[in-house]
C-alpha positions, 0 to 999 in steps of 0.5 A: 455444506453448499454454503461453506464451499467458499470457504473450502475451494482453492483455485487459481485465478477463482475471482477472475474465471467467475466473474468473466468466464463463468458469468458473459463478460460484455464489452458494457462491463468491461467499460464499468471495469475500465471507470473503476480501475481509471477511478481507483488508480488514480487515488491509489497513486498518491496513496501508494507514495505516502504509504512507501515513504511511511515504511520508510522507504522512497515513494518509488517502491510503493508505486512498484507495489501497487503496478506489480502486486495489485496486478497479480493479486487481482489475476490470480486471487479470489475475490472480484473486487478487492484492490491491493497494494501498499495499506497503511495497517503495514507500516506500523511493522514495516518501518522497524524493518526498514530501519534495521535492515534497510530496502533489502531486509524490507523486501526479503520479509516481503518475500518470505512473509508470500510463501508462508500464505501460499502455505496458508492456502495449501493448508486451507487455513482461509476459513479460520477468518470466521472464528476472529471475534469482532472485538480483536478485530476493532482492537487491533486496527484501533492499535494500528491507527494510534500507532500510525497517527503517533509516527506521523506527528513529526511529519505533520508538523515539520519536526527535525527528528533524526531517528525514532526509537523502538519504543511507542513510549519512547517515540512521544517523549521524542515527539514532544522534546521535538515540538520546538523544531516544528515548520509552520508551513509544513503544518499548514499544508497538512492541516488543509490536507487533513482538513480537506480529507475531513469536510470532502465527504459532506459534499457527497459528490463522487469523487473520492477524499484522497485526490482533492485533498492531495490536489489542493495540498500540492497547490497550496505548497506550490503557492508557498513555493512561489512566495520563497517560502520552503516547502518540502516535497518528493522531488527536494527530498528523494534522489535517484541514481540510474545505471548510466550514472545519471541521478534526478530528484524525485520518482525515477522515470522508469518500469520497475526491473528485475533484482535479487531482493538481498541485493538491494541496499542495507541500513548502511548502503551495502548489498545486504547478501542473504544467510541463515542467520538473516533469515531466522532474524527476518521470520518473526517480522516475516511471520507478522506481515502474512498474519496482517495480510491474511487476516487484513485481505480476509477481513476486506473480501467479507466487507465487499461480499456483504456490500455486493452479495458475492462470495470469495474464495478466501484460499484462492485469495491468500494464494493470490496475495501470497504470489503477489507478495513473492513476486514483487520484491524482485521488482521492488515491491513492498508487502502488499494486502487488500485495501478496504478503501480502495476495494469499497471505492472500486465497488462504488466506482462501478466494478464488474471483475477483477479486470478493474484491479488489473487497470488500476495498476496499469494506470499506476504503471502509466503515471510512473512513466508518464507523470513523475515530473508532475509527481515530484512536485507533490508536497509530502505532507499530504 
């Protein structure tokens, strides 16, 4: 049937060839493209590092994600508004990874987890998304966000907590044994950010929550700084070594490079190697993170059809996403999906293609070589 063709077709590249090749691509739409990836990029930026850092692993690597998969994803996907990178429905399965296995486990899964969805779309399986209930769907980001929220008490109030177990139930009896070690400056600047992030949309002005709420949450930590008062912040926490044996504080300055993902560092330190018996310990976890972005990136394009009167191509979008999530992590890329804020805020911003996807990441890649020193000075509590 005509209208279920969308649901069906599997295309490289669908989005981008429909919306600049099939319909005139003007040099008055590439402007509005240029706004909105100016617009998303930089809410995607401290974004990216805070969503890295809760899947515990430095801000860096969120960076990395946003330039190298929100490129190809938008290049080769099939949906013409969807922004992808780094989301926070991820970090409630990425966190166990990283702890057990370290970056390398962490980008190992991330690899497997892009070839089960190019699989996915080989297998047209990208209609399935219209047979989930709406109730699983509510049910399941409720789960998410109560998981997530509950993770982050411990940075929201400055705890000492060494180590988090397994366990949900576990983790709230840590949590409140841990109450007495809270930060009172830590709690302040996080409750102004969220307070912020909160009241901001009364306002209703243009611009989006995320990047005043981490302006003034840095001001305010920069404000306590200057008074004695120790705050941290992603310079004081995070260390970087570089080749030459050179080693800074913060985000290092430098594009992402090319290394074999089981190269990287286990939960010890060491290079992790790769075997049959890791792989086989990685595919459940694997398995989870392309169920998540599939049904996530999904879920988003139908959001952006209904908000533009467009449709996708739900196959070419899990290819794109699966290319992205293979490619990536030889760059240090974790998982990636389509993010519905980003995506909505891309729409609202102006968004005429993909285009606007692709300069959102250039605009992260530029930040990350350009504006790390002022980045580093950006307090982790936001």
């Amino acid at each position: 049937m005509p209208h279920r063709v969308h649901l069906l077709s599997l295309k490289l590249c669908h989005a981008l060839d429909q919306a600049c090749k099939a319909e005139q691509y003007t040099g008055k739409r590439f402007g509005s493209d240029l706004l909105a990836g100016l617009t998303v990029g930089i809410i995607a930026i401290p974004l990216s590092m805070a969503l890295a850092i809760a899947s515990g692993v430095p801000p860096q690597y969120g960076l990395y994600t946003a330039i190298i998969s929100g490129f190809i994803i938008a290049l080769l996907g099939g949906s013409r508004y969807s922004i992808s990178g780094p989301t926070a429905a991820f970090v409630v399965l990425l966190f166990p990874i990283a702890e057990k296995f370290g970056l390398a486990g962490l980008l190992l899964a991330t690899v497997m987890s892009g070839i089960i969805l190019v699989l996915m779309a080989l297998m047209r399986l990208g209609r399935l998304i219209q047979y989930i209930p709406e109730s699983i769907t509510l049910g399941f980001t409720a789960g998410i966000g109560v998981v997530i929220a509950t993770l982050q008490i411990k940075d929201f109030f400055g705890m000492t907590v060494t180590a988090m177990p397994e366990h949900y139930w576990d983790k709230v009896a840590v949590l409140v044994g841990g109450a007495s070690t809270s930060h009172w400056p830590s709690f302040t600047i996080a409750a102004v950010t969220l307070a912020v992030m909160l009241l901001w949309p009364r306002l209703r002005l243009p611009v989006p929550a995320h990047l005043p709420a981490v302006i003034i949450g840095s001001v305010l930590a920069l404000f306590m700084s200057s008074y004695g008062i120790d705050v941290e912040t992603i310079g004081s926490r995070f260390h970087y070594l570089l080749p030459d044996g050179s080693s800074g504080m913060g985000i290092p300055p430098v594009l992402p490079e090319f290394a074999w993902p089981w190269q990287q560092a286990s939960a010890d330190g060491q290079p992790l190697g790769i075997s049959w018996s890791l792989v086989q310990a990685l595919l459940p976890s694997a398995f989870a993170i392309a169920m998540l972005g599939a049904i996530e990136s999904l879920l988003c394009a139908v959001v952006l059809d209904g908000m533009t009167g467009t449709r996708h191509s739900a196959n070419s979008e899990l290819l794109g996403q699966g290319v992205g999530n293979i490619v990536a992590p030889f760059f240090g890329g974790i998982p990636a999906t389509a993010a519905i804020a980003r995506s909505a805020a891309n729409v609202k911003a102006g968004a005429q293609s993909p285009v606007a996807g692709m300069i959102h990441s250039l605009v992260v890649l530029l930040a990350l070589v350009a504006l790390t020193g002022i980045l580093s000075y950006t307090n982790r509590f936001f």
